[in-house]
C-alpha positions as CSV (number, residue, x, y, z in Angstrom):
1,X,-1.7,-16.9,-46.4
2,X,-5.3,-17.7,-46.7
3,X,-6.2,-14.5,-48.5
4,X,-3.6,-15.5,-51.0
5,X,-4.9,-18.6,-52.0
6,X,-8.0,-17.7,-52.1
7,X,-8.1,-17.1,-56.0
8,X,-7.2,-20.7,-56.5
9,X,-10.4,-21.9,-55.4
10,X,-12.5,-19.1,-57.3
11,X,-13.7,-21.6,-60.3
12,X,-14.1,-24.4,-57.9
13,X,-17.6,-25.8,-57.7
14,X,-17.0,-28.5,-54.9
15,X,-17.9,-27.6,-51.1
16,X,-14.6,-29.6,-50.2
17,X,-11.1,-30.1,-51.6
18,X,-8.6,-32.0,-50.4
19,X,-5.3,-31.6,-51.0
20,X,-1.5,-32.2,-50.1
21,X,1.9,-31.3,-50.6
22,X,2.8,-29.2,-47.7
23,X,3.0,-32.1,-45.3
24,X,1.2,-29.9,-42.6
25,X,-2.3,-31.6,-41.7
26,X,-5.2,-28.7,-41.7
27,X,-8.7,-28.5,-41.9
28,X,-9.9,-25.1,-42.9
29,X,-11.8,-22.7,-45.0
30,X,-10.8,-21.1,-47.8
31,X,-13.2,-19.1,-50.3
32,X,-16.0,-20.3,-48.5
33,X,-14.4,-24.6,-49.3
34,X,-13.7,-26.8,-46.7
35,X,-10.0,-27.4,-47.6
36,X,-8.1,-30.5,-46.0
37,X,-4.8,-32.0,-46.1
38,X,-3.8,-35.0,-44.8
39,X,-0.4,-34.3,-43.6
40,X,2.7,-36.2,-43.5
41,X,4.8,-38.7,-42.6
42,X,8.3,-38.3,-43.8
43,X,8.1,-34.9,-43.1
44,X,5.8,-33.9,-40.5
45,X,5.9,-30.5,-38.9
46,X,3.6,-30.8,-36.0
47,X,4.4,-30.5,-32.4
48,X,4.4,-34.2,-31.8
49,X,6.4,-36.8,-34.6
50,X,4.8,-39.2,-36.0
51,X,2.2,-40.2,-39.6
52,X,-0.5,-37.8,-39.9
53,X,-3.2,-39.3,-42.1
54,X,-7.2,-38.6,-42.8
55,X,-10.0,-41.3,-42.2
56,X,-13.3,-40.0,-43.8
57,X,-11.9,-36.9,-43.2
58,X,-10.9,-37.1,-39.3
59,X,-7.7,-36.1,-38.9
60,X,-5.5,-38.6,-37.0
61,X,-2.2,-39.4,-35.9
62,X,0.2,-42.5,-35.4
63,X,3.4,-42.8,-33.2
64,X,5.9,-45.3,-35.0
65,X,9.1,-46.6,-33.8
66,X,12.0,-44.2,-34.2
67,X,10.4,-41.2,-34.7
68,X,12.8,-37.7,-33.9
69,X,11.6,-34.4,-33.4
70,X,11.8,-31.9,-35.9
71,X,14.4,-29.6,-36.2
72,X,12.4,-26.8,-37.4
73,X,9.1,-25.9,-35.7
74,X,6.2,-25.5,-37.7
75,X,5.9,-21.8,-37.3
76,X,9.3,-21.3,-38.6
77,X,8.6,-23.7,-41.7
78,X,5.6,-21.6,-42.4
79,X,8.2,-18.7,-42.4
80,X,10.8,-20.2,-44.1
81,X,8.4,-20.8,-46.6
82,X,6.5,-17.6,-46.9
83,X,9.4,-15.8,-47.6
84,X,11.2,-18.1,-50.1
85,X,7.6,-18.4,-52.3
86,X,7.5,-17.7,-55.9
87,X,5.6,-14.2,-56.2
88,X,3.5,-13.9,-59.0
């Protein structure tokens, strides 16, 4: 998946983007950019429930009442949504 979104970050001139969306916390690199996102907390697919949030870019995590397990682990979400993407 990296390799494919590599391309995005061609004509960036930044050392670091952050982004969101996927409600999966990372920190990564990607075409040579430090790529983070946040995470989630609606819809968090980590192994443990709870918000997933960034501090001056430290990942962290907070347990709140009521929080479930997710029904779909976070390898099959990355599945799931490798093979319904839009292919160019």
């Amino acid at each position: 998946m990296v390799n494919r979104l590599a391309p995005s970050f061609a004509g960036v001139d930044s050392g670091l983007v952050v982004v969101g969306h996927t409600h999966m916390q990372f920190d990564r690199e990607i075409a040579g950019k430090r790529v983070v996102n946040s995470g989630s907390v609606g819809m968090p697919y980590e192994d443990e429930p709870g918000a997933y949030w960034t501090l001056d870019l430290e990942p962290r995590r907070t347990g709140y009442a009521g929080m479930q397990e997710p029904e779909t682990s976070r390898e099959e979400w990355l599945d799931f949504c490798d093979a319904h993407a839009v292919r160019a």
